[in-house]
C-alpha positions in Angstrom: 189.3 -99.0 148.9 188.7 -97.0 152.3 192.6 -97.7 152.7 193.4 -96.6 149.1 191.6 -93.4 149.4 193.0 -92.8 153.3 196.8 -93.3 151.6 195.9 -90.4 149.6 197.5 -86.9 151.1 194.9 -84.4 152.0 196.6 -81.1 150.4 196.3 -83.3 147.0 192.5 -83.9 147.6 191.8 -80.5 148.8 192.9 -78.7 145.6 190.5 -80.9 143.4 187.4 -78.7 142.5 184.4 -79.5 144.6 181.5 -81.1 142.4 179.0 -78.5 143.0 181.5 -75.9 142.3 182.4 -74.0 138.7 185.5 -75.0 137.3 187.8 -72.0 137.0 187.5 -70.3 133.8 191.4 -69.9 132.3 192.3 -66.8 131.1 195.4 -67.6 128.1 196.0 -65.1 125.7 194.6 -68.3 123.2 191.6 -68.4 124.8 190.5 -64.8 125.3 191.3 -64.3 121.8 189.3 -67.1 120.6 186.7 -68.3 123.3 184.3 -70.5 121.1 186.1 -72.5 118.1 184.1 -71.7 114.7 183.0 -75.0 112.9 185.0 -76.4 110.4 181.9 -76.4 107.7 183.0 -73.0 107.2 185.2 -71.5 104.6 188.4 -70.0 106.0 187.1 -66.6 105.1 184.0 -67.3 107.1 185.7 -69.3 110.1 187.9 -65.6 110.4 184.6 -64.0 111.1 183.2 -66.3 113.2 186.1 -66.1 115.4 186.0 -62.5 115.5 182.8 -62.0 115.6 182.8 -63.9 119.2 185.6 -62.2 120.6 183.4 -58.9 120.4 180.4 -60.9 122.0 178.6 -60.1 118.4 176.9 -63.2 118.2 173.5 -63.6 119.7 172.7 -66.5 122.2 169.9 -68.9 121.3 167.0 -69.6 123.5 168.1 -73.2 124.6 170.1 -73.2 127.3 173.6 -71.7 127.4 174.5 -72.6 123.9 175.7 -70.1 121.7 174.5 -69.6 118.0 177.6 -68.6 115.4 175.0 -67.3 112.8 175.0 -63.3 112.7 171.8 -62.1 113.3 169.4 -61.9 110.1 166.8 -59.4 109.6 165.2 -58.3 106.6 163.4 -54.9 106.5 161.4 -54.1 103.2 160.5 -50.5 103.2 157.0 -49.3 100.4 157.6 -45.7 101.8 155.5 -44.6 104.9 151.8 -43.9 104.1 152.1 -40.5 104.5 154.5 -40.1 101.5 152.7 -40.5 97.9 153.8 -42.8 96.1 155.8 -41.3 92.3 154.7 -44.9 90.8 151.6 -47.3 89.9 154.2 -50.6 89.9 157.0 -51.8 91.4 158.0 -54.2 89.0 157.4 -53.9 85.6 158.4 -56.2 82.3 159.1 -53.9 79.0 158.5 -55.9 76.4 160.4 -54.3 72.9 159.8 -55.5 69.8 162.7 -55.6 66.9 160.3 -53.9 64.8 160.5 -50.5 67.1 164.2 -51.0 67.3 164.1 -50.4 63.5 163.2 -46.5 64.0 163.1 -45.8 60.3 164.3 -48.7 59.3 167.4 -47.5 57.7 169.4 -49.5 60.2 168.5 -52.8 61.7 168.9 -51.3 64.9 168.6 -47.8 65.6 170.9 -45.8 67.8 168.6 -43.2 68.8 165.7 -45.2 70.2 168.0 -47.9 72.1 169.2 -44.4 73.5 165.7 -42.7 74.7 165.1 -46.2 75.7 168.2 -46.4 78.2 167.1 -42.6 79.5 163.6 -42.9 79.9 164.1 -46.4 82.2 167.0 -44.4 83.6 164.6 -42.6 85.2 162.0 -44.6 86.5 165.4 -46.6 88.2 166.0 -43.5 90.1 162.3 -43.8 91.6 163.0 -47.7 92.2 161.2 -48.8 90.0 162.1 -52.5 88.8 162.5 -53.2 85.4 163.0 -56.0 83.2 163.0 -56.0 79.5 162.3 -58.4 76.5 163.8 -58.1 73.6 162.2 -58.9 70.0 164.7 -59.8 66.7 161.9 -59.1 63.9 164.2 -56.1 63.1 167.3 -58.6 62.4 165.7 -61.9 61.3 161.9 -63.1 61.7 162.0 -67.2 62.1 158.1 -67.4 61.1 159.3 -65.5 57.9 161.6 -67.1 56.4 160.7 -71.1 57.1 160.0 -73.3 54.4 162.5 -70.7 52.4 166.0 -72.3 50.5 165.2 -75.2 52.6 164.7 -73.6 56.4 162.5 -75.6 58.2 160.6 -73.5 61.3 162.5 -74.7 64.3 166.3 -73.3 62.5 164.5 -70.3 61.3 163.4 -70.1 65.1 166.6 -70.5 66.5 168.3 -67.8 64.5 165.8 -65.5 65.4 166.7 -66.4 69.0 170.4 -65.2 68.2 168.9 -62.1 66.6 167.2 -60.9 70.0 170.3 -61.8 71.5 172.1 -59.3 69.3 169.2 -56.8 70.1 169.6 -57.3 74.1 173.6 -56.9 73.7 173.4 -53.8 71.7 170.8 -52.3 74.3 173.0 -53.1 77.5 175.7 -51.1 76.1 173.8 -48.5 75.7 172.4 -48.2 79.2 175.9 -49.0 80.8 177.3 -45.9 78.8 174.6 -44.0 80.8 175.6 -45.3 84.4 172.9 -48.4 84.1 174.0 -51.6 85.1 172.2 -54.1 83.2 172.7 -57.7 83.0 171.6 -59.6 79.6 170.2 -63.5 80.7 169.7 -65.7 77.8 167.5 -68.8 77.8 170.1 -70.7 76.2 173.6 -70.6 77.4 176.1 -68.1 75.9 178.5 -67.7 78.7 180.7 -65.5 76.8 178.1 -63.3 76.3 175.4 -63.2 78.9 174.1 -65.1 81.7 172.3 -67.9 81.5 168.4 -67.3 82.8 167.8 -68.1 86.4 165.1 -66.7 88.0 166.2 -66.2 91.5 169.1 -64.4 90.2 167.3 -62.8 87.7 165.4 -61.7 90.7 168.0 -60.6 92.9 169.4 -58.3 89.7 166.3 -56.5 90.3 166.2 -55.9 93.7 169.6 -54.9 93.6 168.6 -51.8 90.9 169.5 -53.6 88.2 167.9 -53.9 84.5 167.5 -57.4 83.5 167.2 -58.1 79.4 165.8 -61.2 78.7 167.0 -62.4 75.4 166.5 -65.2 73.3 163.1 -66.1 73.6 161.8 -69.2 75.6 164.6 -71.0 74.2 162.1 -73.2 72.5 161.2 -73.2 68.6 157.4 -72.2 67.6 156.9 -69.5 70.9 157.1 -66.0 69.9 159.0 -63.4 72.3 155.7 -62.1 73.4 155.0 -65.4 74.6 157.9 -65.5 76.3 157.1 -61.8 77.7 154.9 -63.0 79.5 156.6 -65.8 80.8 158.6 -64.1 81.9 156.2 -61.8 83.5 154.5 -64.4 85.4 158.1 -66.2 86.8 159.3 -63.0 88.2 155.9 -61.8 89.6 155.9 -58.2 87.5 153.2 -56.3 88.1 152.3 -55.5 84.2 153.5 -56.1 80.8 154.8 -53.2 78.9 154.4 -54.1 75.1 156.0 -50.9 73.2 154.9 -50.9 69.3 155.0 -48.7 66.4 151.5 -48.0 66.9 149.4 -45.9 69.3 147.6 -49.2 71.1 144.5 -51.6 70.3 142.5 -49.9 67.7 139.5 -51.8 66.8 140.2 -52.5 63.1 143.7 -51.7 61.1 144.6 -48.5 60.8 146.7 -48.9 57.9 144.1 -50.1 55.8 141.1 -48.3 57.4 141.9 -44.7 58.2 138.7 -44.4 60.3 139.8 -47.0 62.8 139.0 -46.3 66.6 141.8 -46.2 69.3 140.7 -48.5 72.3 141.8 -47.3 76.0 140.4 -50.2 77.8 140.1 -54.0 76.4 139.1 -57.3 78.2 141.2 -60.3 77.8 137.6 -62.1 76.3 137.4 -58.7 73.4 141.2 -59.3 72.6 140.0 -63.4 71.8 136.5 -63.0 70.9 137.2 -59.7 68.4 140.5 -61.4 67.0 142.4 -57.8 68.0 146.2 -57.0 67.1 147.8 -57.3 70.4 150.0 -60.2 70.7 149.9 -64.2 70.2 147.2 -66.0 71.7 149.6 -67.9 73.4 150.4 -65.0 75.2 147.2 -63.6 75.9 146.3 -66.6 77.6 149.0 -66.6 80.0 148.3 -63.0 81.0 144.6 -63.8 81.7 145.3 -67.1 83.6 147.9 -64.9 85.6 146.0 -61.5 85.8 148.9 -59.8 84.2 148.1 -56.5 82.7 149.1 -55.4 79.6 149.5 -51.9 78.5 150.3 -51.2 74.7 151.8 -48.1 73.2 153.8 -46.2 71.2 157.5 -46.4 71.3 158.2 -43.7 69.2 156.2 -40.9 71.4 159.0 -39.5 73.5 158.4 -40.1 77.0 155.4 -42.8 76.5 158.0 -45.3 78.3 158.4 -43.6 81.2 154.6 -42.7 81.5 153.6 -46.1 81.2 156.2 -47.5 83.7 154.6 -45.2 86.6 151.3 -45.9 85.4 150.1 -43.1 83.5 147.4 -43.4 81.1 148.7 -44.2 77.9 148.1 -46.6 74.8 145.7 -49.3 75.7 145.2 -50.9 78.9 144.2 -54.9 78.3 142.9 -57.0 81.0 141.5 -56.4 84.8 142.9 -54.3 88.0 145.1 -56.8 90.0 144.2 -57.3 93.7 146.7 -54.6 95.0 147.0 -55.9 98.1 148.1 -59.7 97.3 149.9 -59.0 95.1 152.1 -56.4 97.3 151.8 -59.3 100.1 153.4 -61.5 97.0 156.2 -59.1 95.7 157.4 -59.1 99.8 157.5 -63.2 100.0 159.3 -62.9 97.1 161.7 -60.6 98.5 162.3 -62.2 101.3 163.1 -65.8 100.1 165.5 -64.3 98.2 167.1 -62.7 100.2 167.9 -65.7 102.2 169.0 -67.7 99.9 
């Protein structure tokens, strides 16, 4: 071996790199260009800005070692307005819940042009204030499934599903009337139509809203024998609103009918335990349950006042307020988890 390595010329041995010393770092066009190879997980697109990315030294090194990271740098930054500033709003995100009745107006039409339009303006301008707003749509204006079963041979689940379809027409014909304002709105169905709408997904339905978008939720829960206030406040409780917004023909709660007793007695505040106990006109008790077991809010009123949606979406007293104050604070601490999981998905 010792004669092996002595045979060896001494100009050869001298230009090998000594083991404690760097190897020379080459400098080809090639390299400089492209100095860490992107993975090959990565679409094309992606692999393009990888590449680029680490030829302007963008990427930021990771805390082991020398290795280098080729994930941008994520950061998420949620801004409620700086304490100073007042806040124009009660909610952040709110669910309107419209029933087909309202949509009637005067009932001349099934569907009413003028109220889908002050409905479009007056979320219009909550939007502005950012302000997230979803929407559920009734079809009692169209067809009512708990109406008509048992009639010409309907049983209840058909009769439900067509009234599905009606609320579908309801939510198509009130998201072209808030795109021909400058609204974008996106209609989510809970069965698929993907012709028509989107199918329901509630991270995306999510992400709709904190991009500034409206989000109708049409056809119901999907499922026969649940009312669309039910599924109101389903809905309510999957995308963490803040309160239910039930618009009506009527002013609120009163404490007896009054169509049939004229001296009947407007209620501004109601428990969830009054609304069961007194057997009071404000939705399902389907509904009313999931409110309470969520400690959803639910403020009634009447659609036909001008301006009574917008007052009620910023929290202004109006109609009848059901249920207890939320916990502010959790619940703001909630809206920002939320916001952040989805944004990294």
């Amino acid at each position: 071996m010792a004669a092996a390595a002595a045979a060896v010329p001494a100009t050869f041995l001298s230009g090998l790199p000594s083991p404690r010393t760097p190897s020379p770092v080459l400098h080809s066009p090639v390299q400089r260009a492209h100095p860490v190879a992107a993975p090959l997980f990565l679409s094309a697109k992606r692999r393009a800005y990888a590449c680029a990315a680490t030829a302007s030294g963008s990427f930021y090194s990771s805390n082991s070692g020398n290795q280098t990271s080729l994930m941008p740098s994520f950061s998420f930054a949620f801004d409620e307005g700086s304490s100073s500033s007042k806040r124009l709003y009660r909610w952040k995100r709110v669910l309107l819940k419209v029933s087909g009745e309202a949509l009637a107006g005067d009932h001349t039409e099934n569907i009413d042009p003028k109220i889908t339009m002050a409905i479009a303006r007056e979320v219009a301008s909550v939007t502005k204030l950012g302000v997230e707003v979803a929407i559920v749509v009734g079809g009692g204006n169209i067809f009512r499934g708990a109406s008509w079963a048992g009639c010409s041979g309907l049983d209840r689940s058909s009769a439900d599903y067509i009234g599905m379809l009606a609320t579908v027409m309801n939510a198509i014909f009130l998201q072209a009337t808030m795109e021909s304002i400058g609204i974008p709105t996106r209609v989510q169905t809970a069965f698929r139509m993907s012709e028509v709408a989107e199918p329901y997904i509630r991270r995306r339905a999510v992400r709709h809203l904190e991009k500034g978008r409206v989000v109708i939720f049409a056809a119901g829960t999907g499922n026969p024998f649940f009312t669309t206030d039910t599924a109101a406040a389903l809905r309510c409780a999957e995308i963490n609103a803040e309160v239910m917004l039930k618009a009506t023909n009527v002013d609120g709660v009163y404490d007896s009918d009054p169509r049939q007793n004229p001296n009947a007695r407007l209620l501004e505040t109601v428990s969830y335990h009054e609304v069961t106990a007194r057997d009071l006109s404000v939705m399902d008790m389907t509904a009313i349950t999931l409110c309470q077991e969520n400690n959803i809010p639910i403020v009634v009123f009447n659609l036909q006042e001008p301006g009574n949606i917008a007052k009620a979406i910023v929290g202004k007293k109006v109609g009848t307020f059901v249920g207890c104050k939320r916990n502010q604070k959790r619940n703001e601490n909630t809206l920002v988890e939320e916001r952040r999981l989805v944004n990294e998905v």
